[in-house]
C-alpha positions in Angstrom: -5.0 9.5 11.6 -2.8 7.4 13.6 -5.4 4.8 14.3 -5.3 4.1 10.3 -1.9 5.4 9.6 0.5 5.1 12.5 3.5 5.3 13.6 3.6 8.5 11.5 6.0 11.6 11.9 4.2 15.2 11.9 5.3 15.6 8.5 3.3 12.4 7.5 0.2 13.8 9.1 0.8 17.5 7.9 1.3 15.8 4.3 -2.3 13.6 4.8 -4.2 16.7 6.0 -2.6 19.1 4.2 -2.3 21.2 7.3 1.1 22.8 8.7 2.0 23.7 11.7 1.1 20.3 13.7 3.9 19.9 15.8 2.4 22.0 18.4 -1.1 19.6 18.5 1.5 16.3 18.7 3.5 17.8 21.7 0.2 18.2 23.4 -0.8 14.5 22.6 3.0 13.3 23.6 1.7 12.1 26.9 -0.9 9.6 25.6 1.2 8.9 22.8 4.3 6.5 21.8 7.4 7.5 20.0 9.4 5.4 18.2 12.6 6.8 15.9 12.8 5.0 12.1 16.0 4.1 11.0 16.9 7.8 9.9 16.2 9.4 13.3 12.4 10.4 12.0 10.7 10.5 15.6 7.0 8.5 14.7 4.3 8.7 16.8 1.9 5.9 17.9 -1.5 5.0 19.8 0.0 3.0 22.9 -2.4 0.0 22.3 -2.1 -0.3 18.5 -0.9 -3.3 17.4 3.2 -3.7 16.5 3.8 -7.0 15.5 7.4 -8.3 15.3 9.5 -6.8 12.4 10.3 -10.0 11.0 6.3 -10.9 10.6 5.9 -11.3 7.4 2.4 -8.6 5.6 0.0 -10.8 3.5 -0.3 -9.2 -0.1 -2.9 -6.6 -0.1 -4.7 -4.6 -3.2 -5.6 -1.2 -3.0 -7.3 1.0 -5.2 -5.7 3.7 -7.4 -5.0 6.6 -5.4 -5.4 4.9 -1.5 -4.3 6.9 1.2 -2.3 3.9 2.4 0.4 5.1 -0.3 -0.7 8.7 0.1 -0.9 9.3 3.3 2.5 9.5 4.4 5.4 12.4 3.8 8.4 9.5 4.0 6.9 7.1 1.4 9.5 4.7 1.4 8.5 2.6 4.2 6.2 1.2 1.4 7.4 2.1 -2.0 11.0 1.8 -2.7 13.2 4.6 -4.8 12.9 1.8 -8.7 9.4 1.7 -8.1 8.1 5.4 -7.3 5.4 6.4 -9.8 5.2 3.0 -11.2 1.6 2.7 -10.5 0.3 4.3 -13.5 1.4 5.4 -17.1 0.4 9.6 -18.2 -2.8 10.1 -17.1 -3.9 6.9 -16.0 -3.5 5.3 -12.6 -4.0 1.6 -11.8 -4.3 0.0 -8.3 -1.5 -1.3 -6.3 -0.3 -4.9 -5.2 1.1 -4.7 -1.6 4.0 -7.6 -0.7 5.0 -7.9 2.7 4.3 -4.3 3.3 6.1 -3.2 -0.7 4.2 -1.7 -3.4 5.4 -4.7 -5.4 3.1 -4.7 -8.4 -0.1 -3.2 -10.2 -3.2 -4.6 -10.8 -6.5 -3.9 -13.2 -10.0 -5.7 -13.8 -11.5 -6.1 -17.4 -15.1 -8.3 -17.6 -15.7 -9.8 -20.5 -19.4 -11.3 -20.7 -19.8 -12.8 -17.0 -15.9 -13.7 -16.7 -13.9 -10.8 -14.4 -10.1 -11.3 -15.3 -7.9 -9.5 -12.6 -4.5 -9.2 -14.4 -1.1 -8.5 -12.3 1.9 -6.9 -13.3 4.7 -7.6 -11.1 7.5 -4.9 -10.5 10.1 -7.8 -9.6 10.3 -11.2 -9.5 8.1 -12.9 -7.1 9.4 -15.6 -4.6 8.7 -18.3 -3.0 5.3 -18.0 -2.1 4.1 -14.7 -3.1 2.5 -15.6 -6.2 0.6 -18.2 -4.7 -0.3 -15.9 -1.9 -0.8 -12.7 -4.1 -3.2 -14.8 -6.5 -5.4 -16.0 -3.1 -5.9 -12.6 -2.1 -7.0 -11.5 -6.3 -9.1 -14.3 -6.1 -10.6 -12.9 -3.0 -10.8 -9.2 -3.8 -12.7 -10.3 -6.9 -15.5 -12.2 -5.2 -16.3 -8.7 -3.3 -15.8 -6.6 -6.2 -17.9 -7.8 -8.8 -21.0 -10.1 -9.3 -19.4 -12.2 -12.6 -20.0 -15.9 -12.6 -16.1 -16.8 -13.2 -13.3 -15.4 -12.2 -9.4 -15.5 -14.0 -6.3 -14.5 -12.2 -3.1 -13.5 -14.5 0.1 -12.3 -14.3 1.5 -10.2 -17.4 2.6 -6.9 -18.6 -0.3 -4.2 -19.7 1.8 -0.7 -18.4 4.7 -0.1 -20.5 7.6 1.7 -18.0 9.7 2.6 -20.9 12.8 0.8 -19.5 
């Protein structure tokens, strides 16, 4: 779990496995561990030699698929989602994938294919800056050459979940 998912807190792991009663295992493990404390006093645990680059390094945009433990894997969420956008990633029933920025569940995505053409549309949950679009519209483009075999690809940005705000 922590090789994927760290630095976690027991509750983050007792939350991803669905299992209780795991502070006993991690005060085992303390020894080969590393503990850190969030900005709450949450004590988070660590493999000593996974990487930790400098707060202030910036995450490339990433896409992830409806439903990726990424988002669900942790008790304290909002290291990655912040309070506006919790359940913005889908409407009733439906669930669409999500649009990391630097680290922040910023937007959602979907694919439609029409004939050979596969048009990744993103919704942004803010305003993007600087860069971001640029960046975040790379990384579709990417994503789209390893997700499906269509001849052309299209990138947008536009609004297809209505929030009701």
């Amino acid at each position: 779990y922590l090789n994927a998912f760290g630095p976690a807190s027991v509750k983050d792991m007792q939350r991803w496995a669905g299992l209780t009663r795991l502070r006993e295992v991690f005060d085992r493990l303390r020894p080969q561990l590393l503990t850190f404390r969030d900005e709450r006093g949450t004590e988070l645990f660590d493999l000593p030699d996974a990487p930790r680059p400098d707060p202030d390094t910036p995450a490339p945009p990433r896409f992830l698929p409806e439903f990726d433990n990424v988002l669900l894997g942790h008790d304290d969420r909002s290291r990655l989602i912040a309070e506006v956008n919790r359940g913005r990633n889908g409407v009733g029933n439906q669930s669409y994938g999500t649009v990391l920025v630097d680290g922040f569940f910023e937007a959602v995505w979907r694919v439609e294919r029409e004939g050979d053409t596969a048009t990744l549309t993103v919704q942004p949950l803010r305003t993007l800056r600087g860069g971001e679009r640029a960046e975040v519209t790379e990384e579709a483009v990417r994503m789209l050459t390893v997700m499906t075999d269509a001849a052309s690809y299209d990138v947008r940005f536009g609004t297809f979940l209505d929030f009701g705000d």
